[in-house]
C-alpha positions in Angstrom: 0.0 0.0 0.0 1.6 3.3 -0.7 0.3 6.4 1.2 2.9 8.8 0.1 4.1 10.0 -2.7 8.2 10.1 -2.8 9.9 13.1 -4.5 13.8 13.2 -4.2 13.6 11.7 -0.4 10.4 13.8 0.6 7.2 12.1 1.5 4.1 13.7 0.1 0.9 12.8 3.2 -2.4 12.5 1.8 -5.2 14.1 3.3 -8.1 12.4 4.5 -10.8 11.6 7.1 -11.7 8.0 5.6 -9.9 5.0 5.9 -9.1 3.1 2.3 -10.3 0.1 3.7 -12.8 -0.9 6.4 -12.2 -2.4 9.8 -12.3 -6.0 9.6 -15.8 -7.1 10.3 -14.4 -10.5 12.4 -14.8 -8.4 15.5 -17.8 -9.5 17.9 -20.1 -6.6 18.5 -22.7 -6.2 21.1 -26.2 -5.2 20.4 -25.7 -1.6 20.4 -22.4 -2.5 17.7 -19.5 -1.7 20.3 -17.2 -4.2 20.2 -17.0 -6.9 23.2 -14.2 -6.5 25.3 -12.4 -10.1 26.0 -12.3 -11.0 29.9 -11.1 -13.4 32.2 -13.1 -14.9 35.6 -12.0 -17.2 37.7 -12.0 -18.1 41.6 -9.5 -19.7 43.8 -10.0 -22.3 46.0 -12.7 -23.8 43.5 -16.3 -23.0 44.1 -17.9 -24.1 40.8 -20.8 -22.5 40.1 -22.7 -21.6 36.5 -20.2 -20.7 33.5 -21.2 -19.2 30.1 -21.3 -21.4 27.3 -18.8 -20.0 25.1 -16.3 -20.1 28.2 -12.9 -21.7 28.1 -11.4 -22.9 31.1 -7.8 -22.4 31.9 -5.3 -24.7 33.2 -6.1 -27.0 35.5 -5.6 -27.7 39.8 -8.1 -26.1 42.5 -8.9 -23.1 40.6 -11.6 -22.1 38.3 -10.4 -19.8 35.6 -12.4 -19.0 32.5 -11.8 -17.1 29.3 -14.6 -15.7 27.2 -14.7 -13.4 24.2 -12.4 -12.8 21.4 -8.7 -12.1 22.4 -6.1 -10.8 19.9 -3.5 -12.4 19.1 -0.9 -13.3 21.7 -3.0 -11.3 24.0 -4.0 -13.8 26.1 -1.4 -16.5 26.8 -1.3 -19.8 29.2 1.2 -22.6 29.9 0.9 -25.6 32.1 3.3 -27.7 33.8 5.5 -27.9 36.4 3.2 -28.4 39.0 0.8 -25.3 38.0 -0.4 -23.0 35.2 0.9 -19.2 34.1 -1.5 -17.0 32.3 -0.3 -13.6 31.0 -3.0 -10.9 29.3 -1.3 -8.0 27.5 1.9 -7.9 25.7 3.9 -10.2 26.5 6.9 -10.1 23.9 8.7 -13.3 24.7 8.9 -16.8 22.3 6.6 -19.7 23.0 10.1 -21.7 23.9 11.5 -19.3 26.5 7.6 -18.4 28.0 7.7 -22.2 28.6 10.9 -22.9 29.5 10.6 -20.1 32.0 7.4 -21.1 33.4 8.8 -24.5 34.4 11.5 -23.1 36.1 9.6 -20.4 37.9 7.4 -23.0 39.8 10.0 -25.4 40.5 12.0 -22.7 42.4 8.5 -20.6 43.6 10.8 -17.2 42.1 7.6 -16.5 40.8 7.9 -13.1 40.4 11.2 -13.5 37.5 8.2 -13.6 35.4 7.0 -10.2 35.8 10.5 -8.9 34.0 9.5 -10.6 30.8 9.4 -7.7 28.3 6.6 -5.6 28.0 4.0 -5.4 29.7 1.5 -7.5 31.0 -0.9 -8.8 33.6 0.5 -12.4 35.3 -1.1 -15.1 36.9 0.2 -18.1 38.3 -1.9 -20.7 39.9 -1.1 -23.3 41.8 -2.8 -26.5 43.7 -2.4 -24.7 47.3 -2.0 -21.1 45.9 -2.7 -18.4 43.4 -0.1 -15.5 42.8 -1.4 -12.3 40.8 1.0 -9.6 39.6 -0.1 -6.4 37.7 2.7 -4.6 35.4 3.8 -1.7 36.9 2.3 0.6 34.8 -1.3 -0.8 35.8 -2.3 -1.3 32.3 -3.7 -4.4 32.9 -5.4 -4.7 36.5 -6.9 -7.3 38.3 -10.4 -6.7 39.8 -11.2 -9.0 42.5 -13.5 -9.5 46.1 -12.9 -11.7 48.7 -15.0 -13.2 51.6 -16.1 -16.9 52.8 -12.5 -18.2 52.4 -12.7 -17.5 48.5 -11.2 -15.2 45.7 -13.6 -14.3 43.0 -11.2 -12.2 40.3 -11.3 -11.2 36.9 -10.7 -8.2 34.6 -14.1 -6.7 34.5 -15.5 -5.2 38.3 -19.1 -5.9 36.9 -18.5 -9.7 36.4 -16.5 -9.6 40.0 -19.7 -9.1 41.6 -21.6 -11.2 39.5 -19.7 -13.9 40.2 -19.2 -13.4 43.9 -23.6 -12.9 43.6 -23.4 -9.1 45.0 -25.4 -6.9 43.4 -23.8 -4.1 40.6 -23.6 -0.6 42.6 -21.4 2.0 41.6 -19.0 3.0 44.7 -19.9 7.2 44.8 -17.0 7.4 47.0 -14.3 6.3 44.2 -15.9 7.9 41.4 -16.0 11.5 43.3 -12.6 11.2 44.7 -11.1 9.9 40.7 -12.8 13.3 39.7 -12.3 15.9 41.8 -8.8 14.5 43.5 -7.1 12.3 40.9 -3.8 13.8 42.5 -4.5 11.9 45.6 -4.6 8.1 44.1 -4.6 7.2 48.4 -8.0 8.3 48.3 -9.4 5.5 46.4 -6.6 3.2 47.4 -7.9 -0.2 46.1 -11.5 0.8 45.0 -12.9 0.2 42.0 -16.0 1.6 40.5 -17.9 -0.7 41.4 -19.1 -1.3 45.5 -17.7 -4.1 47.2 -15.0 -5.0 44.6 -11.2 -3.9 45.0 -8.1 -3.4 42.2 -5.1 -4.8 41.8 -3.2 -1.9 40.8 0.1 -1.3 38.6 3.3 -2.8 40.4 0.9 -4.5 42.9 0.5 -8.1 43.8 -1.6 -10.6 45.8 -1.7 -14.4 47.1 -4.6 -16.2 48.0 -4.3 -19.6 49.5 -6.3 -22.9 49.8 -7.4 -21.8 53.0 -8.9 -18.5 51.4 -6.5 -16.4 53.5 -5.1 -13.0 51.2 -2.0 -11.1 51.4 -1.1 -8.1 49.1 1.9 -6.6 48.5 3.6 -4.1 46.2 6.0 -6.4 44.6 8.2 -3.6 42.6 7.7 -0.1 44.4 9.8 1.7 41.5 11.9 3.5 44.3 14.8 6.3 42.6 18.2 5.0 43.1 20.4 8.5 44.2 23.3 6.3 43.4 22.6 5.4 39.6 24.6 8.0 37.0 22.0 9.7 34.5 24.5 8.4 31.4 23.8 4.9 33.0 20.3 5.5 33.3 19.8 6.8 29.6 21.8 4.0 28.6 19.7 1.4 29.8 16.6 3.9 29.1 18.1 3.5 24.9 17.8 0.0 25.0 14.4 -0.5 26.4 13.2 1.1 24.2 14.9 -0.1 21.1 14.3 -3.8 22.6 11.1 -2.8 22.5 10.0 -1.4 19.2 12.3 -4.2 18.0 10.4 -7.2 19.4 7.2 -5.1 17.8 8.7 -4.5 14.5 10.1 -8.0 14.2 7.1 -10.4 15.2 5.9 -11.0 11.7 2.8 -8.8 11.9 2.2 -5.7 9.7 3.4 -2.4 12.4 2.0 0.8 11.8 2.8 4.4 14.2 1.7 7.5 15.2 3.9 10.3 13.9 2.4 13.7 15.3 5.7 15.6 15.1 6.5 15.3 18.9 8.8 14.0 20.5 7.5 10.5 21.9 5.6 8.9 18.9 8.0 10.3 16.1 11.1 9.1 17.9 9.4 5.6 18.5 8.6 5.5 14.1 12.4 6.0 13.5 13.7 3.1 16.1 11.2 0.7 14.1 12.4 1.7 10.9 15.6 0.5 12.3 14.2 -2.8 12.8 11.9 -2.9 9.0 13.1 -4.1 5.9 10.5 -2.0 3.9 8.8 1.3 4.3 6.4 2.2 7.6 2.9 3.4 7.5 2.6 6.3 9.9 -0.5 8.5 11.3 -0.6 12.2 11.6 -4.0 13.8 12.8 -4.7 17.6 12.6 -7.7 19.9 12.8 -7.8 22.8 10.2 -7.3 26.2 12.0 -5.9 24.8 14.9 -3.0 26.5 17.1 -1.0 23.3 17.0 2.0 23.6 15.4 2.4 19.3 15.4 1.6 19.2 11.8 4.3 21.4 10.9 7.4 19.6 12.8 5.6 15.7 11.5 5.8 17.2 7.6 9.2 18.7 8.5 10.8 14.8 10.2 8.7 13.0 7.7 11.5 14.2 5.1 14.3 12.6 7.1 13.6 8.9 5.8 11.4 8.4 2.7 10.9 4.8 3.7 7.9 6.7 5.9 4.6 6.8 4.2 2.3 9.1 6.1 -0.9 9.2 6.3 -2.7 12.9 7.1 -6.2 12.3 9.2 -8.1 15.5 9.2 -10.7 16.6 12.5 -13.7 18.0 11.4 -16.7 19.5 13.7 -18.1 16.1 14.0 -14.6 15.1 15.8 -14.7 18.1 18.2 -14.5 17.5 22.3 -17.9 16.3 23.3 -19.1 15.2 20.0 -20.9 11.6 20.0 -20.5 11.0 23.8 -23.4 8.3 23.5 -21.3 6.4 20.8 -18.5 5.8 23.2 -17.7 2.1 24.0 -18.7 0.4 27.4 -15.5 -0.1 29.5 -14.6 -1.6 32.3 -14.4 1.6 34.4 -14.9 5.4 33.4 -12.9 6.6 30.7 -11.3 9.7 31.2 -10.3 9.9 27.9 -14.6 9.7 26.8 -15.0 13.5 25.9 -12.4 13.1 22.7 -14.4 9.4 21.7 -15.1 11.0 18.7 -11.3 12.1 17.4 -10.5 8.6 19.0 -12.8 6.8 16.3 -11.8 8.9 13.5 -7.8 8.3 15.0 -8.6 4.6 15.0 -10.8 4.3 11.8 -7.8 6.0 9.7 -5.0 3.1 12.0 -6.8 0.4 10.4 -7.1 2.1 6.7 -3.4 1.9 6.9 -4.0 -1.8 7.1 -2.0 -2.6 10.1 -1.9 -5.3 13.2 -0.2 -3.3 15.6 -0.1 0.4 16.0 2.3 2.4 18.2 2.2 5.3 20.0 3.6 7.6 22.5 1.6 7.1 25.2 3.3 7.0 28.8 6.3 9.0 27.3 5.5 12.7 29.0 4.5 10.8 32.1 7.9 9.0 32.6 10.4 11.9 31.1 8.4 14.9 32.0 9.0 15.3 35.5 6.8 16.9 37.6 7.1 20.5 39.1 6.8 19.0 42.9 10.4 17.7 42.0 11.4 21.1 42.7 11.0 20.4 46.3 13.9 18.1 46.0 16.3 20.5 45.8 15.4 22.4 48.8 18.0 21.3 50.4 22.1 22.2 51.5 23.8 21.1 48.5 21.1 21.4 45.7 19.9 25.4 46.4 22.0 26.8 43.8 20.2 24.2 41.5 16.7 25.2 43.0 17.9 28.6 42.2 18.7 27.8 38.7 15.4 25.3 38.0 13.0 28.2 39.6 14.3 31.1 37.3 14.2 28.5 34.3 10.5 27.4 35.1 9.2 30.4 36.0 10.2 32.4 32.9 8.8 29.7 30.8 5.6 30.1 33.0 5.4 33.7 33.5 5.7 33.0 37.2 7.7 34.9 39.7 11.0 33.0 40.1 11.5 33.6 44.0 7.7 32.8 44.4 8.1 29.2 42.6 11.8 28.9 45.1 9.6 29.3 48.5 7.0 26.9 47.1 9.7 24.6 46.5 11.0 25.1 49.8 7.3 25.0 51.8 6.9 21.6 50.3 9.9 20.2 51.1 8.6 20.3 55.0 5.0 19.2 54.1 4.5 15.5 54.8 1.7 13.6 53.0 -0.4 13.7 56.1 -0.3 17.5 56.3 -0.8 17.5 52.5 -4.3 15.5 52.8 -5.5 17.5 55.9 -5.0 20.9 53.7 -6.7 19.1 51.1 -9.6 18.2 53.8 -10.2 22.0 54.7 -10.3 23.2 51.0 -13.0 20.3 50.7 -14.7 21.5 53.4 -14.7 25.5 53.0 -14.2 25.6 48.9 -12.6 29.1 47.8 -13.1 28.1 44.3 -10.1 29.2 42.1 -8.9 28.1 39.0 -5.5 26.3 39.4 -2.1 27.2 38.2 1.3 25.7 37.2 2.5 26.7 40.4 0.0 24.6 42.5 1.4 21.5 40.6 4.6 21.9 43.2 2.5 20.0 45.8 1.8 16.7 47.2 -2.1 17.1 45.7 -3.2 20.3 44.0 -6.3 20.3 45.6 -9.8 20.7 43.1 -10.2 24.0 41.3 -13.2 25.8 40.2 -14.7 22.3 39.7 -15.1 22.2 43.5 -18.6 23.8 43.4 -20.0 21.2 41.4 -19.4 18.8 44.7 -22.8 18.3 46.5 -22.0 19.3 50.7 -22.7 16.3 51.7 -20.0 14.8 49.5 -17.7 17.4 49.7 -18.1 16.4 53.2 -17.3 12.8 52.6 -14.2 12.9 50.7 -12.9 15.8 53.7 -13.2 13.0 56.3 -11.8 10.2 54.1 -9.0 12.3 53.1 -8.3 13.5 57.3 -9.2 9.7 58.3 -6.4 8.6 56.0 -4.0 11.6 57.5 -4.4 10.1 60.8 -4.1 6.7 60.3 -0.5 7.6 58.4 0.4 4.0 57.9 -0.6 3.3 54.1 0.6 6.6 52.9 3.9 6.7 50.4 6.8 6.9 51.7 8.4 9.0 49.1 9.2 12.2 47.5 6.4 14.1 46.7 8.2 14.6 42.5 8.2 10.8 42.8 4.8 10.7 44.4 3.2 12.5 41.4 5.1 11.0 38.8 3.7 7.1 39.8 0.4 9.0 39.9 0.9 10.2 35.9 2.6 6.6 35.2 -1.0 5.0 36.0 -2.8 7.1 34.6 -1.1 6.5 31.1 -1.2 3.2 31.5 -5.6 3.4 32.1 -6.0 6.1 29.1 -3.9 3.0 27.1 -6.3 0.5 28.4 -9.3 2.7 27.3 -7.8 3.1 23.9 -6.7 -0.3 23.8 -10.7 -1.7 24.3 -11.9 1.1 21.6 -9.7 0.1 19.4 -11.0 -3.9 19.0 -13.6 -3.4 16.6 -11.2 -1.8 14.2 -9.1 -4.5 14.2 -5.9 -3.2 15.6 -3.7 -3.5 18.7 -2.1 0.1 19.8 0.7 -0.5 21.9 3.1 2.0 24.3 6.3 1.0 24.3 6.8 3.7 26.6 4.9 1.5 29.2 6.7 -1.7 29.0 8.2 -2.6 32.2 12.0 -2.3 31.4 11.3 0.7 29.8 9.7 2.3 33.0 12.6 0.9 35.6 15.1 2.6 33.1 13.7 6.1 33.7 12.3 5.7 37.7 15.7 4.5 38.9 16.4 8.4 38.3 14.9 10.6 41.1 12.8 13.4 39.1 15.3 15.8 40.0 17.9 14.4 37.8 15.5 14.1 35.0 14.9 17.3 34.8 17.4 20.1 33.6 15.2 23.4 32.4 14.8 24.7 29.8 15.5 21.1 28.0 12.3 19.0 27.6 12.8 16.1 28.0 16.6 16.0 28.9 16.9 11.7 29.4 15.9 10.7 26.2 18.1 13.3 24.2 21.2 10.9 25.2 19.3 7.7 25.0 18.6 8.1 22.0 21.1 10.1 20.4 22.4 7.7 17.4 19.4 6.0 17.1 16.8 8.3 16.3 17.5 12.0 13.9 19.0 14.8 15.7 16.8 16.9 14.6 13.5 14.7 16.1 15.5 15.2 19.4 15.8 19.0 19.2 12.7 19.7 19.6 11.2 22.0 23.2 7.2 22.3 22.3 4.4 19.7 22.9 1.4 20.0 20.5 -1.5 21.8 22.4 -4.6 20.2 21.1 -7.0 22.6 23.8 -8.6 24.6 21.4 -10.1 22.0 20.6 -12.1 21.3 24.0 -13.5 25.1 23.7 -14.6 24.7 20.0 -16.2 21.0 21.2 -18.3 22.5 24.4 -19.6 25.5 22.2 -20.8 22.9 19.2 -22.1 20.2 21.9 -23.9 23.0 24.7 -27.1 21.7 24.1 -26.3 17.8 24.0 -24.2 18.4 27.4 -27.2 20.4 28.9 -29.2 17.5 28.1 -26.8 15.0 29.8 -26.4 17.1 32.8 -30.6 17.4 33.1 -30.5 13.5 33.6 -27.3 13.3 35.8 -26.7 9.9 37.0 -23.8 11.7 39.5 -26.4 14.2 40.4 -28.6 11.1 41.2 -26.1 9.5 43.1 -25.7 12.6 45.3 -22.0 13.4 43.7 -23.1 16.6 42.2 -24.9 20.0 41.5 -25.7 19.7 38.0 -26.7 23.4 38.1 -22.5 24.7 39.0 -21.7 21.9 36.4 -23.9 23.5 34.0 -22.9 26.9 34.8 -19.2 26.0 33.7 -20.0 24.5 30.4 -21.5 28.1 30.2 -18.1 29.6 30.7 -16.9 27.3 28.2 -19.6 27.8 25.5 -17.9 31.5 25.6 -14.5 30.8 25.6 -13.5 31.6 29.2 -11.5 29.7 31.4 -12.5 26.3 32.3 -11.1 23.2 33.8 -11.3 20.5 31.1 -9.5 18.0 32.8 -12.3 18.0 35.4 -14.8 18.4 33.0 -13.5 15.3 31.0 -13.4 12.7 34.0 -16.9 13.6 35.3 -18.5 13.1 31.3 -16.3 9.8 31.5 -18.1 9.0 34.3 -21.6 9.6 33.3 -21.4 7.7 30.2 -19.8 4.7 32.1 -22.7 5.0 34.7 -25.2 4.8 31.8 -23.7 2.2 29.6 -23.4 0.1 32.7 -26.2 -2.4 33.9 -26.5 -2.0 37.3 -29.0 -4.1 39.6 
């Protein structure tokens, strides 16, 4: 398939918003035609108990483990032997000969957990006659959902079917939904909810064991702790070769590889290493929006001339792609989808992936989250030793954010003697007397920028209710990191790329294609947290780490480059096309219902919006992903 048109070395990008040719029509779709998500449901010690037909059981020993639905290739992989079974869902980029040979020796020693360094990334199981282990990758991308009571473990990787298998009834848990939207920054509110009542997460770097005698233990089994110690050149060293290992294993498994290439930094940089690993050319995806401030499409057409083995494809946005457009055509999912407001650029995104005709698609997700480090890093440096760096880092910062440097140097140094506790009993009081304000760059240098403006669109009684969880947890102290608050919000961004993957992930099935992260994989992720965020960071530079790693690899020219694409216009354009359709939504608010929130203050900032003033989107974004999950969800 050519996409491009060569000239002298230049590649010539069509422009279109329809795919050549149609998404395979193999995928299973539901009644309403989204595309059935694959799961997995099992129990441990057996209970038995009614299965669905088209199940397939697992393994074999006292477990019950089922599979049902259409899995992609290699996404769902099991071996048996050696006294017990492995199963791995995701991507786990390893040969059928070593996966076995690896397996065997796993249960004959118990080192159980060598298996979670496989490369990339991917949910693990390993059941036993007397045991079950669980690990989730570190980046959380695939989670285990699970409740347990009576001596028994029902899991699986849907919450809905949890609690249908345990025979609970399907409730939404208020509590976890309003804390995921108005305190995302504080993950140790939710701790180990899910969005469902009654049934608890297994979370990214987290593990669990459940016995034959139905007793549980749960443990982080790789807390991603910053080594001081470790040089950066070592760092981006290793950082070069996880990522070339994995676009490599990608490139090189026999199936046809497509990639993002939107001119930044992440997704352009991950299209050159596979060209390193292709014999022919590479299909690549550029979206853009006519009249947009973005400058993406610019930098894409300028690196697309580097190589003309890249044949790239131009996808255009139109108003029917806006923010907010087509909201009740987004996909049920396994928990709200933050990403839901943008459903309708995600189809045309995906739509114009599987015109190019490939298997497995990469992107750039997960890259700002691991290289990007976050302003509370600053705190860090507060210290004897570091403060002519602070000095240096504040001036650098705050002329880039038109902030006052001395301002962003004290807030740096008031954090640095702020524990957690304090942080969530500050957070408590601005719960519990709101000063609604709309949030800066400079309240990112905290443990938990508290809610902004969106604050008033909590009900009393549930601001009320998150205050006393959030003072409760304070208190108690014992579950809360024990960590650097840079570090603290950087794990916090990690999972939160690897859920907006998942999301994309589950959209993408009835397209036919598989978008991966390399940036996600597990070895990829160690390279980068063994730094402290301090030593990731060196202002004005971008994204300093992955100039070095790789330098050689990757153009020059790709690695030059100090801008990220703003795509935000877009959001205020959406909200004044979609007022009316969003003022519908609200007027049958399933989190008004559920006494989350005031769909009036809701209503009066998608006002603000509709005129172009300041609003906070990424509020806005989670609470839509929330209704739509609570209406595409069958709850009883």
């Amino acid at each position: 398939m050519r996409h491009g048109v060569h000239h002298g070395g230049e590649t010539a990008a069509r422009d279109t918003a329809v795919p050549r040719h149609a998404a395979p029509d193999s995928v299973p779709l539901d009644s309403a035609g989204h595309s059935q998500v694959p799961e997995l449901i099992g129990s441990f010690p057996r209970r038995g108990g009614s299965v669905p037909p088209s199940a397939a059981r697992l393994g074999t020993g006292g477990h019950d483990i089922w599979s049902l639905g259409q899995w992609r290739e290699g996404e769902l992989r099991s071996v048996s032997g050696g006294g017990g079974t492995v199963v791995t869902i995701g991507q786990c980029l390893i040969s059928d000969q070593r996966m076995r040979q690896d397996v065997h020796r796993a249960l004959e020693t118990g080192r159980t957990q060598e298996l979670t360094r496989w490369p990339g990334s991917h949910l693990c199981l390993v059941l036993r006659e007397n045991d079950l282990t669980a690990y989730v990758d570190l980046a959380g991308q695939y989670p285990l959902y699970y409740r347990h009571g009576q001596g028994c473990l029902r899991f699986g990787t849907r919450p809905t079917a949890v609690a249908d298998a345990a025979g609970v009834a399907r409730r939404p848990d208020v509590r976890v939904l309003a804390a995921r939207i108005f305190c995302p920054a504080a993950p140790e509110l939710i701790q180990d909810g899910s969005g469902v009542e009654g049934v608890r997460r297994l979370g990214g770097g987290d593990a669990l064991r459940v016995t034959a005698d139905g007793s549980l233990s749960r443990w982080t089994y790789e807390p991603l702790l910053p080594d001081e110690r470790v040089p950066v050149g070592e760092a981006a060293e290793a950082l070069g070769e996880a990522l070339e290992t994995a676009v490599r294993l990608r490139a090189t498994a026999g199936r046809a590889l497509t990639a993002d290439f939107s001119g930044g930094l992440d997704s352009t940089s991950l299209a050159f290493l596979a060209l390193r690993h292709l014999a022919g050319p590479l299909d690549v995806l550029t979206y853009h929006r006519c009249g947009t401030t973005c400058d993406d499409l610019e930098y894409a057409e300028r690196y697309a001339r580097l190589d003309e083995r890249l044949r790239r494809e131009v996808i255009t946005g139109t108003r029917e792609t806006l923010s907010f457009q087509g909201l009740e055509r987004a996909a049920p999912t396994a928990e709200p989808d933050p990403g839901a407001a943008s459903a309708a650029r995600t189809r045309l995104r995906l739509r114009g992936i599987a015109g190019l005709g490939g298997e497995i698609h990469l992107g750039g997700e997960g890259g700002d989250a691991l290289l990007v480090p976050p302003p509370a890093y600053l705190a860090d440096l507060a210290r004897p030793g570091r403060l002519r760096r602070l000095g240096h880092d504040s001036r650098a910062l705050a002329r880039s954010r038109h902030e006052s440097p001395l301002a962003v140097a004290l807030r740096a140094a008031g954090l640095s003697r702020t524990t957690m506790a304090t942080a969530l009993r500050r957070l408590a009081d601005r719960l519990e007397s709101p000063r609604p304000r709309d949030l800066h760059w400079l309240d990112a240098v905290s443990w938990c920028p508290g809610p902004g403006p969106e604050v008033t669109w909590l009900t009393p009684s549930m601001r009320g209710e998150l205050a006393e969880l959030a003072r409760s947890l304070a208190d108690a102290r014992k579950d809360l990191p024990r960590t650097s608050p840079g570090h603290h919000a950087a794990l916090g961004e990690l999972r939160t790329s690897g859920t907006v993957q998942r999301q994309l992930s589950d959209a993408a099935r009835e397209f036919g294609v598989w978008p991966q992260a390399p940036f996600l994989d597990g070895d990829v992720i160690r390279a980068c947290l063994t730094l402290p965020p301090h030593r990731r960071a060196a202002p004005p530079a971008f994204k300093p780490l992955l100039v070095p790693a790789l330098s050689g690899r990757v153009p020059a020219q790709v690695l030059t480059r100090r801008t990220k694409g703003d795509y935000s216009d877009e959001d205020h354009l959406g909200a004044r096309a979609a007022s009316g359709a969003l003022r519908a939504l609200l007027e049958g608010s399933r989190l008004a219902e559920l006494g989350v929130v005031e769909p009036g203050a809701v209503a009066a900032s998608l006002e603000r919006a509709r005129m172009g003033l300041r609003t906070p989107f990424p509020a806005l974004n989670r609470l839509l992903g929330a209704e739509v999950w609570l209406r595409s969800t069958a709850w009883h």
